[in-house]
FIROMI-829725 format. One record per atom (N, C-alpha, C, O): x, y, z. Coordinates in steps of 0.05 Angstrom, whole numbers, padded with zeros to 5 digits, always signed. Atoms other than C-alpha are relative to their C-alpha. Example, Ala and Ser with C-alpha at 12.3 -4.5 7.8 and 13.67 -1.06 7.14 Angstrom:
BEGIN
+00018-00024+00000+00246-00090+00156+00018+00024+00000+00039+00024+00013-00016-00024-00001+00273-00021+00143-00015+00022+00014-00005+00044+00018
REM end
This chain:
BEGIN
-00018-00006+00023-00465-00918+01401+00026+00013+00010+00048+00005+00004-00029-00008-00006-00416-00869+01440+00014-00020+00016+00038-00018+00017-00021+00023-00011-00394-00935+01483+00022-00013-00018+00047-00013-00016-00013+00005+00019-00380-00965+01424+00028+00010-00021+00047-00001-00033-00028-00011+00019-00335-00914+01389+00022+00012+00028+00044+00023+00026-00028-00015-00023-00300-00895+01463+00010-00039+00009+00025-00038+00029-00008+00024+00001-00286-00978+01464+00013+00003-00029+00029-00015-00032-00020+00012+00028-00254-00976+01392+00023+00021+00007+00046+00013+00006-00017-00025-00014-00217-00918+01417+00017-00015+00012+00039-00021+00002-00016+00010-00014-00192-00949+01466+00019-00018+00001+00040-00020+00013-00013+00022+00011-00177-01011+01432+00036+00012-00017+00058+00002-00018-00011-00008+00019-00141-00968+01386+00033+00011+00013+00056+00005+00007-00018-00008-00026-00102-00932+01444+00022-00026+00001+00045-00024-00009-00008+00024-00015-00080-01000+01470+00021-00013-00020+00042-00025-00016-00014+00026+00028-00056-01033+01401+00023+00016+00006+00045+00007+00013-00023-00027+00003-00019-00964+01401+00026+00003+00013+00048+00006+00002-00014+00009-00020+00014-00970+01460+00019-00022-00005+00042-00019-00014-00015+00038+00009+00038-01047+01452+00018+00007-00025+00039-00004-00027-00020+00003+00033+00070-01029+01379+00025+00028+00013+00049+00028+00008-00022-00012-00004+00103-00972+01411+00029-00002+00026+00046+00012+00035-00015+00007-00027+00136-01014+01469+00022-00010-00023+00044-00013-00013-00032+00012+00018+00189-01040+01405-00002+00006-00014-00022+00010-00028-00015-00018+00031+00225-01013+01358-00012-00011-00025-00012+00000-00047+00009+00004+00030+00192-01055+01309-00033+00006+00001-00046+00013-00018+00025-00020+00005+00124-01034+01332-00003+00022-00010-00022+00026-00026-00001-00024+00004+00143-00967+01328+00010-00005-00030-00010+00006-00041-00003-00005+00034+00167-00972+01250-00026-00001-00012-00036+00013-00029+00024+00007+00012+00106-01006+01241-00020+00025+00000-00026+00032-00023+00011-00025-00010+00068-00948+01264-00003+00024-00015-00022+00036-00024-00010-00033+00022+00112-00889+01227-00008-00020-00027-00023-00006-00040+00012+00004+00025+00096-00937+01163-00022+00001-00001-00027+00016-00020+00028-00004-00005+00024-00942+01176-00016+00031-00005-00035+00038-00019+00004-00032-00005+00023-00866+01193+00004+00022-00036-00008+00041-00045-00010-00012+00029+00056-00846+01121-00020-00013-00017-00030+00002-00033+00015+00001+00018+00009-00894+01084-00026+00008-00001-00036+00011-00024+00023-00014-00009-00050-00870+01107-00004+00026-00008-00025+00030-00022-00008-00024+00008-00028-00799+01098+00006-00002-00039-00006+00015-00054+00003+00002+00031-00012-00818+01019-00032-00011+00000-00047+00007-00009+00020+00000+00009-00075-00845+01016-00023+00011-00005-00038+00004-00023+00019-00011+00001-00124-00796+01034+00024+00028-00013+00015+00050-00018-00002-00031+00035-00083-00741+00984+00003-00015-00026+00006-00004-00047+00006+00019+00027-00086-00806+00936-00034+00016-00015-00040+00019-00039+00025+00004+00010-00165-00786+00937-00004+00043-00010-00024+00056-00017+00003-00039+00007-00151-00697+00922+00019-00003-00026+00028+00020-00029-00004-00012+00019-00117-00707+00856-00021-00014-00029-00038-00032-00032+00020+00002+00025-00147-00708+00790+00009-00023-00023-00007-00040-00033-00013+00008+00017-00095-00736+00742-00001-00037+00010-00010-00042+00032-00006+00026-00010-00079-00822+00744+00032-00003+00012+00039-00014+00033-00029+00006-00002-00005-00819+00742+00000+00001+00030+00001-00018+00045-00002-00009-00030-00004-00780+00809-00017-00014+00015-00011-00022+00038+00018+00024-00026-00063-00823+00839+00012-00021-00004+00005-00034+00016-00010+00030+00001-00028-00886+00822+00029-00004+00011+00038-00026+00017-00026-00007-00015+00041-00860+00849-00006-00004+00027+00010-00017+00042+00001-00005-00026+00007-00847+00915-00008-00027+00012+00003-00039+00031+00010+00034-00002-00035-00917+00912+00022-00012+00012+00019-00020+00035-00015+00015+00004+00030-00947+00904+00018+00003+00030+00025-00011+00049-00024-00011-00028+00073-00915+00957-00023-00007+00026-00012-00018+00046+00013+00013-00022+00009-00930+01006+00001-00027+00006+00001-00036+00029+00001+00029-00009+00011-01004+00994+00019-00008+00009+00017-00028+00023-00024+00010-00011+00086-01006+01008-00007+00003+00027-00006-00014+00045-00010-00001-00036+00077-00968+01071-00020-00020+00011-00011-00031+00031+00014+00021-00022+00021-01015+01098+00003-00028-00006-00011-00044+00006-00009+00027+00011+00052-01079+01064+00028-00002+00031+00035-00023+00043-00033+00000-00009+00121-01062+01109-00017+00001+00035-00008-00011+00054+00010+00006-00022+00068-01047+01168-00016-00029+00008-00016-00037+00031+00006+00018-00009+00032-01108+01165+00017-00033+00000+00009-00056+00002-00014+00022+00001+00096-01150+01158+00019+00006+00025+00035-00009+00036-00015+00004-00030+00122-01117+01220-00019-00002+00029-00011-00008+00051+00008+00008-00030+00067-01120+01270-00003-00026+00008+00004-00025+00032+00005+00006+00035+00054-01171+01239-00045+00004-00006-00064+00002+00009+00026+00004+00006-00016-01166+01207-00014-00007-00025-00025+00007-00041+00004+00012+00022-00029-01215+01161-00031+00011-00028-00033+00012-00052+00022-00010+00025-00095-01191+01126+00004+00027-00010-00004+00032-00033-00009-00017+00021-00068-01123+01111+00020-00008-00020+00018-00005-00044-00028+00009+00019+00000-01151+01087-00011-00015-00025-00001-00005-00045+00017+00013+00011-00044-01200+01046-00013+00027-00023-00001+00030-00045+00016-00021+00015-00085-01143+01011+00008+00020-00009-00002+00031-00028-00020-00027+00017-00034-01087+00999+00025-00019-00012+00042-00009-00027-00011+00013+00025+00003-01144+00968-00011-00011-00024+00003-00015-00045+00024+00001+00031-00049-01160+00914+00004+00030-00011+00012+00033-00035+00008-00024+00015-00058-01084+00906+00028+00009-00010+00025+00025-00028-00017-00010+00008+00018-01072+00895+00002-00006-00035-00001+00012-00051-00005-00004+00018+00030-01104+00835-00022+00015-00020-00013+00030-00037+00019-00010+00010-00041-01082+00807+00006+00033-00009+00001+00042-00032+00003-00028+00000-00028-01010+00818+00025+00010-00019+00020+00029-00034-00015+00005+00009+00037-01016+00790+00005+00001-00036+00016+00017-00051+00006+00001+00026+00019-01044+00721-00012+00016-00013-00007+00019-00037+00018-00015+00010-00038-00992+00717+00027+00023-00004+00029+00027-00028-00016-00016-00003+00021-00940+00728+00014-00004-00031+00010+00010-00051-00012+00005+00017+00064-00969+00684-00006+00007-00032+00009+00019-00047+00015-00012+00016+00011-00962+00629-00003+00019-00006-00002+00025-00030+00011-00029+00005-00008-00896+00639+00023+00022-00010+00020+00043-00023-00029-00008+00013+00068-00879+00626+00007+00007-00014+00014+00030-00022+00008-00007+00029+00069-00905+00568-00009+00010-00010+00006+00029-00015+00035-00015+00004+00006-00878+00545+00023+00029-00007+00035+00036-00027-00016-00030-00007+00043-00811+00563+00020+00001-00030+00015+00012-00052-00018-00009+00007+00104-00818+00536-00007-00009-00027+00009+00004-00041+00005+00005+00028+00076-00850+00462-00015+00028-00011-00011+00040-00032+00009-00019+00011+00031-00795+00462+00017+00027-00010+00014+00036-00033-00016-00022-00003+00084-00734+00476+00014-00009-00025+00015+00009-00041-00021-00006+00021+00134-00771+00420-00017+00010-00029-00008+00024-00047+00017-00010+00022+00073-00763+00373-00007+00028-00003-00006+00038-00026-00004-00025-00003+00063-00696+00395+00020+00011-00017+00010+00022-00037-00017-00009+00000+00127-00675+00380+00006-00009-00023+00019+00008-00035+00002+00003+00031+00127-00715+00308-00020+00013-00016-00018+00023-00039+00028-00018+00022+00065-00685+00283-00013-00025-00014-00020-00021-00037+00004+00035+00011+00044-00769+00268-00023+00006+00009-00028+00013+00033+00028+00003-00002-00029-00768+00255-00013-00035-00011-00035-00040-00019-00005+00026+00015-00023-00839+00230-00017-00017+00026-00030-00036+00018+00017+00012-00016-00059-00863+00297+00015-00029+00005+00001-00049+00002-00010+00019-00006-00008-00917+00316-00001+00001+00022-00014-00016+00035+00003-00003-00039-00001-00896+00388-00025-00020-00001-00016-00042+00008+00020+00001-00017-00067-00920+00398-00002-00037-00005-00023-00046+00004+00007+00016+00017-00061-00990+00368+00006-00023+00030-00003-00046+00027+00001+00015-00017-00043-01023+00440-00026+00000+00015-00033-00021+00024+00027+00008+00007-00113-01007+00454-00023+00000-00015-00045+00010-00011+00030+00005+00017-00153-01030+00396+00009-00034-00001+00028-00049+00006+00006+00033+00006-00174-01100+00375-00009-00002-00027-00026+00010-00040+00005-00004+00032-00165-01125+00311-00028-00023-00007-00039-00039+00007+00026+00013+00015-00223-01150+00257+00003+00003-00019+00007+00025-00029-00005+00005+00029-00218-01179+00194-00026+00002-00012-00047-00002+00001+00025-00004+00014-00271-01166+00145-00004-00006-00032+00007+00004-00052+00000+00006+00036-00289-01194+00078-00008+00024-00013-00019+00042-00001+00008-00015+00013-00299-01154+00020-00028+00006-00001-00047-00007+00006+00036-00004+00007-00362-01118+00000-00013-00001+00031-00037-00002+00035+00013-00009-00040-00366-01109+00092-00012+00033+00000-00001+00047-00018+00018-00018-00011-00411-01046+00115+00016+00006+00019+00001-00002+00037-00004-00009-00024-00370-01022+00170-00017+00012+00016-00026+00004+00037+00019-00004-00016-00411-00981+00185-00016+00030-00014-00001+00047-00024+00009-00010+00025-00471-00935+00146-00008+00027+00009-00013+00030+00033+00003-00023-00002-00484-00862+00139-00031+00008+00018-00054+00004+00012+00032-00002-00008-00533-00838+00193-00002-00016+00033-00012-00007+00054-00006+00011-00031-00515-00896+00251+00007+00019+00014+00013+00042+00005-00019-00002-00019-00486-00886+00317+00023-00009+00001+00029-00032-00004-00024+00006-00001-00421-00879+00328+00010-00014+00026+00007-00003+00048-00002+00019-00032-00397-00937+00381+00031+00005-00004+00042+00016+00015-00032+00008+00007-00316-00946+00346+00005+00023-00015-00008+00037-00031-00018-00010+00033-00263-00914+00312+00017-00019+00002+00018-00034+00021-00008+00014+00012-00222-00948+00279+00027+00011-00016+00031+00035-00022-00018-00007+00015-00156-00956+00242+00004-00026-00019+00002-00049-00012-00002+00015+00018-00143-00985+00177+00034-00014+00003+00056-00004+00007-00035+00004-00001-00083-01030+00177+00002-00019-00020+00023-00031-00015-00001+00019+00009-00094-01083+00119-00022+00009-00021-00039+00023-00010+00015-00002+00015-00136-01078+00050-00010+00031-00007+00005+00051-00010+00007-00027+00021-00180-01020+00020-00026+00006+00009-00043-00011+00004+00029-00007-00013-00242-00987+00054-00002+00027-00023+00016+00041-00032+00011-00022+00016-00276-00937+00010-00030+00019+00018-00052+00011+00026+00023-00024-00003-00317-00873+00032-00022+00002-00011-00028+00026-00012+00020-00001+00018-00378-00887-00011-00018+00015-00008-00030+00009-00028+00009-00029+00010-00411-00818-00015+00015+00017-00024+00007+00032-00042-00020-00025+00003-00349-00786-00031+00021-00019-00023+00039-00007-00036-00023+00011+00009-00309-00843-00065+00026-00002+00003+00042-00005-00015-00025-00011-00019-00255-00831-00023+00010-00032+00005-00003-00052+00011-00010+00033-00013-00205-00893-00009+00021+00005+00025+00040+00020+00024-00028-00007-00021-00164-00895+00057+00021-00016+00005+00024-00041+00004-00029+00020+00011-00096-00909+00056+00004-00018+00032-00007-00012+00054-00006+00015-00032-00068-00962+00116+00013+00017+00012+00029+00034+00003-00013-00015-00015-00053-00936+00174-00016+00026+00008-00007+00041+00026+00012-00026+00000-00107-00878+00170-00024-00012+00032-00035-00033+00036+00020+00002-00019-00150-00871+00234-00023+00013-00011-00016+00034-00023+00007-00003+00010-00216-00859+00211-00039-00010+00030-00046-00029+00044+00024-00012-00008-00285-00844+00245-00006+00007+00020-00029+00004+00029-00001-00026-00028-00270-00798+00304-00016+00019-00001-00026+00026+00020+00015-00027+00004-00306-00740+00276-00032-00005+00012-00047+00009+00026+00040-00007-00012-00379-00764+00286+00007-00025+00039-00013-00031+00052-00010+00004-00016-00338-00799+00349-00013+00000+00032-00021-00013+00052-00007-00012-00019-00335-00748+00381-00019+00027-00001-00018+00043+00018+00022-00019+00006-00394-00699+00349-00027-00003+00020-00037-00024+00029+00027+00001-00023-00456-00682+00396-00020-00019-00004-00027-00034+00014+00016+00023+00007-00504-00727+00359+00010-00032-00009-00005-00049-00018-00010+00020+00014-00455-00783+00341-00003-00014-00024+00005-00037-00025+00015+00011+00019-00482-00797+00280+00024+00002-00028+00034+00022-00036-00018+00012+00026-00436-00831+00218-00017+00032-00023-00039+00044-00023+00009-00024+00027-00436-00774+00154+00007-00016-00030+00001-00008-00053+00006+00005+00023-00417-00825+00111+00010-00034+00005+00019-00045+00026-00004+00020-00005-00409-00892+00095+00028-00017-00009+00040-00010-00029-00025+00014+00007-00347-00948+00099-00006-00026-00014-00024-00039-00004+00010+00028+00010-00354-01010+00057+00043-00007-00008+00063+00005-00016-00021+00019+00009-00298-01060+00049+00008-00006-00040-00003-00020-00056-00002+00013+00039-00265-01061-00032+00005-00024+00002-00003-00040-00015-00014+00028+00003-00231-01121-00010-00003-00014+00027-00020-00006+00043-00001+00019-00026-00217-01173+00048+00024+00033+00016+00043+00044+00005-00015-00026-00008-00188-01110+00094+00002-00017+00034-00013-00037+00040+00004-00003-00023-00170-01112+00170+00008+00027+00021+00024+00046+00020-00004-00033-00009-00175-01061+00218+00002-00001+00027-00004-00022+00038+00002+00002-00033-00167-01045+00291-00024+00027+00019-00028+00051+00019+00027-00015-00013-00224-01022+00334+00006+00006+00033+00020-00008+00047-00005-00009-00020-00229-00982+00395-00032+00011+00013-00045+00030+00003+00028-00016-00005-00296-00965+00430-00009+00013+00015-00001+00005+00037+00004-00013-00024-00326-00915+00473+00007-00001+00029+00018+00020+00037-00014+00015-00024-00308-00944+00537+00028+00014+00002+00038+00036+00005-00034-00011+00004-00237-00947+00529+00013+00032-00005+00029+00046+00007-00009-00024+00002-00232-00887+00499-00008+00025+00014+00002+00047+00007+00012-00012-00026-00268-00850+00558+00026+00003+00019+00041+00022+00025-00016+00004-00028-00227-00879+00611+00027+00012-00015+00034+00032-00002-00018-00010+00009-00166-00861+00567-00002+00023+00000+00016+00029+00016+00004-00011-00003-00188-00794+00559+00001+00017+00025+00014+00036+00032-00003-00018-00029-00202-00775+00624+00026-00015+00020+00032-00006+00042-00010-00002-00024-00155-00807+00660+00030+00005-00009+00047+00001+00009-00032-00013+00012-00085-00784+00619-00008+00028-00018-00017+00028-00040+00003-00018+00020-00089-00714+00597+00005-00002-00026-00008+00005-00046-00026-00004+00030-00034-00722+00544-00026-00013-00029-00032-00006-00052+00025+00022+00018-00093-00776+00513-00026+00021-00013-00041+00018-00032+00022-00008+00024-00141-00729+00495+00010+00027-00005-00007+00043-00013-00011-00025+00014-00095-00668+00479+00001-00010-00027-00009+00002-00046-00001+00010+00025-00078-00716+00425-00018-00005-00017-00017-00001-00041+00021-00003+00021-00147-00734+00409-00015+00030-00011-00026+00031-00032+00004-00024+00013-00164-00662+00400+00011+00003-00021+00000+00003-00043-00020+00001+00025-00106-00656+00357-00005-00017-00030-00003-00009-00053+00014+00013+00026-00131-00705+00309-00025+00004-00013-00027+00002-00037+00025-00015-00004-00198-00682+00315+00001+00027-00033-00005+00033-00056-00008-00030+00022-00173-00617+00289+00015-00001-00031+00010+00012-00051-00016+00006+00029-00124-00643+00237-00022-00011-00027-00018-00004-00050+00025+00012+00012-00188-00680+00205-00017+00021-00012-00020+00025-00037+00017-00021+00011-00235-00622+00202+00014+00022-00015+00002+00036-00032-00010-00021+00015-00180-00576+00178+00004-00010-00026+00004+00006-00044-00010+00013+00024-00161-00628+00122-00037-00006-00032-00040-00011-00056+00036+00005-00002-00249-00633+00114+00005+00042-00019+00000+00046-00043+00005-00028+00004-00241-00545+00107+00012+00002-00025-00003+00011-00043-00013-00001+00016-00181-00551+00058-00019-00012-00030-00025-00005-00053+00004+00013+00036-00209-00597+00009-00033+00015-00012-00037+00020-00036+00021-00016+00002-00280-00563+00013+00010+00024-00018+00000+00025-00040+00001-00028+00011-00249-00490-00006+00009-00006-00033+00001+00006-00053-00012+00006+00027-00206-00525-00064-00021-00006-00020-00014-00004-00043+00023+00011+00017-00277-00551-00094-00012+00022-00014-00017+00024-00038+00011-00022+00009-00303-00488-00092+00009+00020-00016-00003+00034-00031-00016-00021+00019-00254-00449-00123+00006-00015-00029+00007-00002-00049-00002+00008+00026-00243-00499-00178-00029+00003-00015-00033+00000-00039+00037-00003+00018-00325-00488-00194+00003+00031-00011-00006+00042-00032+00006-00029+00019-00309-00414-00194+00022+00007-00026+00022+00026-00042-00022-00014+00019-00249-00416-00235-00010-00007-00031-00003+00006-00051+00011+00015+00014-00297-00472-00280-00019+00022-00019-00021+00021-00044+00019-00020-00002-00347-00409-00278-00027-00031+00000-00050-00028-00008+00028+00018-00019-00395-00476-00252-00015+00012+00021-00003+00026+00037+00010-00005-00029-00448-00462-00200+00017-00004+00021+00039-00014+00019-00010+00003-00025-00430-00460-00134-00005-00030+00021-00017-00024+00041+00018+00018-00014-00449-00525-00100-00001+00006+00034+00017+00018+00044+00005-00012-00028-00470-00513-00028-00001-00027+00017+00001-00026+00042-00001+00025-00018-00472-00589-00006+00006-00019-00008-00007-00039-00012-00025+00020+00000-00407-00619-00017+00003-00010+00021+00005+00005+00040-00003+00022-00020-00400-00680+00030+00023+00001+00018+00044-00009+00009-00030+00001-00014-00347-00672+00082+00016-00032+00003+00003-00053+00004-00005+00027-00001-00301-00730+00087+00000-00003+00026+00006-00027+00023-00005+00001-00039-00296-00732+00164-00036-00021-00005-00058-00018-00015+00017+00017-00005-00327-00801+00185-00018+00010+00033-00036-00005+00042
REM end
């Protein structure tokens, strides 16, 4: 075994040597040297942006090294990975910067998210989905009339709508969606919204944010019930239905 690794050594020596007898070895080399170096602090951060910056800047430098020694199967393979890394970048950008303008509107309307969901049309009198399931999707209404059927509740388009049991420890639906009419909606499912999550902060500052806006809007209409029972001098009811899907 130590022959073996004092022969790659050596090998390694040797290449070393030869690239640094010309000037275009030697570039090759200092680029080699830099992508290498981005790559292993590509693997110490946490965030995507910054790992996909570093990705990116590694494939140049070993794209520019294997087009000067020449070495066709790196050059070959950090040119696949450029544009790849690239696009993912590009994405995560976005992502960013839709989230931050929402931020900064106070837009709970759940449009940001609509480049990743997939839409589905649904006839009337559809079950989305019934009080008690697992929660796989949320969803946003963008077409027709879904009704809350506990609660009689209708959601207007545009409303994002079953995050709460989402994102709740047992996942479990609190109430049910049925279709009034031919509706369509856009769906998003665990998966996605994982990898989104973890890998753009801004992405789940926002889903917190909605999170919260939901249960506070869930607290509000709750206290208003109660106070209209006491102002009624009605009992108290103690298990009023939250609307949070």
């Amino acid at each position: 075994m130590f022959t073996y690794l004092s022969d790659l050594i050596d090998l390694a020596v040797a290449i070393a040597r030869g690239a640094l007898a010309t000037p275009q070895g030697t570039f090759a080399l200092v680029f080699a040297t830099v992508a290498a170096v981005l790559q292993g602090v590509s693997t110490l951060v946490k965030t995507m942006i910054p790992l996909r910056v570093l990705a990116l800047g590694s494939n140049v430098g070993f794209v520019v090294y294997g087009a000067l020694l020449p070495s066709f199967p790196v050059l070959l393979l950090h040119l696949l990975l450029v544009p790849i890394n690239l696009y993912r970048l590009v994405e995560m950008v976005r992502l960013t910067r839709r989230v931050k303008a929402v931020t900064r509107s106070q837009d709970t309307s759940g449009l940001w998210l609509r480049p990743y969901m997939k839409r589905r049309n649904l006839k009337a009198g559809t079950v989305l989905f019934r009080k008690g399931e697992l929660a796989r999707e949320l969803y946003m209404l963008t077409r027709g009339r879904i009704e809350l059927v506990e609660i009689g509740t209708e959601l207007p388009a545009g409303r994002v709508f079953g995050e709460i049991a989402f994102f709740a420890p047992d996942r479990r639906r609190t109430l049910t969606a049925r279709c009034i009419e031919d509706s369509e909606v856009l769906a998003i499912n665990e998966s996605t919204v994982n990898q989104l999550y973890y890998q753009n902060p801004a992405f789940g500052y926002q889903m917190i944010g909605l999170v919260a806006d939901r249960l506070g809007a869930d607290i509000r209409r709750l206290e208003a019930t109660l106070e209209a029972q006491r102002a009624a001098g009605a009992p108290v009811a103690t298990d009023v239905p939250i609307r949070s899907t």
